[in-house]
C-alpha positions as CSV (number, residue, x, y, z in Angstrom):
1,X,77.5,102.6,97.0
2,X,79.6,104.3,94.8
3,X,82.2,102.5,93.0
4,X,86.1,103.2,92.7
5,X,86.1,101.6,89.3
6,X,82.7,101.5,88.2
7,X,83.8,99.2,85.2
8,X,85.8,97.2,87.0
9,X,89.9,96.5,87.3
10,X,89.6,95.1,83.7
11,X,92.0,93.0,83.9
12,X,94.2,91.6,80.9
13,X,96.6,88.5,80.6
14,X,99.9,89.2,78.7
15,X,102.4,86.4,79.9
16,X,101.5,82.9,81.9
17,X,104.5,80.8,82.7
18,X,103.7,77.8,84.1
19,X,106.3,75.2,85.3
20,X,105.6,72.2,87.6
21,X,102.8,73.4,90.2
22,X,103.6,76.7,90.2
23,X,102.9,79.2,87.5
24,X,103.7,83.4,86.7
25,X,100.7,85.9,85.8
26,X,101.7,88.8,84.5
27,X,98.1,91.2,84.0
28,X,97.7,94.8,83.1
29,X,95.0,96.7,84.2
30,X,93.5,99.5,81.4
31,X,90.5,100.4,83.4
32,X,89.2,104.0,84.6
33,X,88.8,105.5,87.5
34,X,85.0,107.6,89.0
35,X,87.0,110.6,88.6
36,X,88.2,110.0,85.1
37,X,92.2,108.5,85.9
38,X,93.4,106.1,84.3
39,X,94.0,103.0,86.6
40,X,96.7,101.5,83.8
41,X,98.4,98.9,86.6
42,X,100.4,95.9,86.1
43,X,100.3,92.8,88.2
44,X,102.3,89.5,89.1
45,X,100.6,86.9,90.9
46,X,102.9,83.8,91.7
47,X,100.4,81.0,91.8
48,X,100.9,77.5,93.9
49,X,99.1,74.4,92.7
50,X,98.3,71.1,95.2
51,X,96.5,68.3,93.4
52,X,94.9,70.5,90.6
53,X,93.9,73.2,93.2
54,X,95.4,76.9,93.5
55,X,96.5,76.5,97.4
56,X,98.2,79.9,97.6
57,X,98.6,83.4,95.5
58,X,101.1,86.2,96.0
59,X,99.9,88.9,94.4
60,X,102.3,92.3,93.3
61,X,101.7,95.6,92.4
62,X,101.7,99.3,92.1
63,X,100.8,99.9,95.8
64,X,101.3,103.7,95.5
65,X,99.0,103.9,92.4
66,X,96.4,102.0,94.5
67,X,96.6,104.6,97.0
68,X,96.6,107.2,94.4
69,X,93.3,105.8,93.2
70,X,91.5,105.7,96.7
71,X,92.9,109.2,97.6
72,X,91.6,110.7,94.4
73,X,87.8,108.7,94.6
74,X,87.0,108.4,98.3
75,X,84.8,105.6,99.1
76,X,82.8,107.5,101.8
């Protein structure tokens, strides 16, 4: 199977805020793409603690560059 990002999203932490169970990620993403693009994306996850376990994530970001990237390396 050939992969999208063959190195991965590489994925990068640049701020954590944390504050009573819940806590802010903000990651960038400097990986690149089969066809040579540069997948640079940032992320926010919003993380939700329960008793020392993550019980929920929301995840945000660049939807259209995601696209971008499948349109640009098809899976198939």
């Amino acid at each position: 199977m050939r992969q999208v990002l063959p190195n991965g999203a590489q994925l990068h932490t640049e701020n954590v805020i944390v504050e009573g169970d819940q806590a802010v990620v903000e990651l960038h993403s400097l990986a690149t793409a089969r066809n040579g693009m540069r997948f640079d994306n940032r992320y926010c996850w919003v993380v939700y603690f329960q008793d020392g376990l993550i019980v929920r994530v929301r995840a945000y970001l660049d939807s259209t560059m995601v696209a971008r990237l499948f349109e640009e390396n098809p899976i198939a």
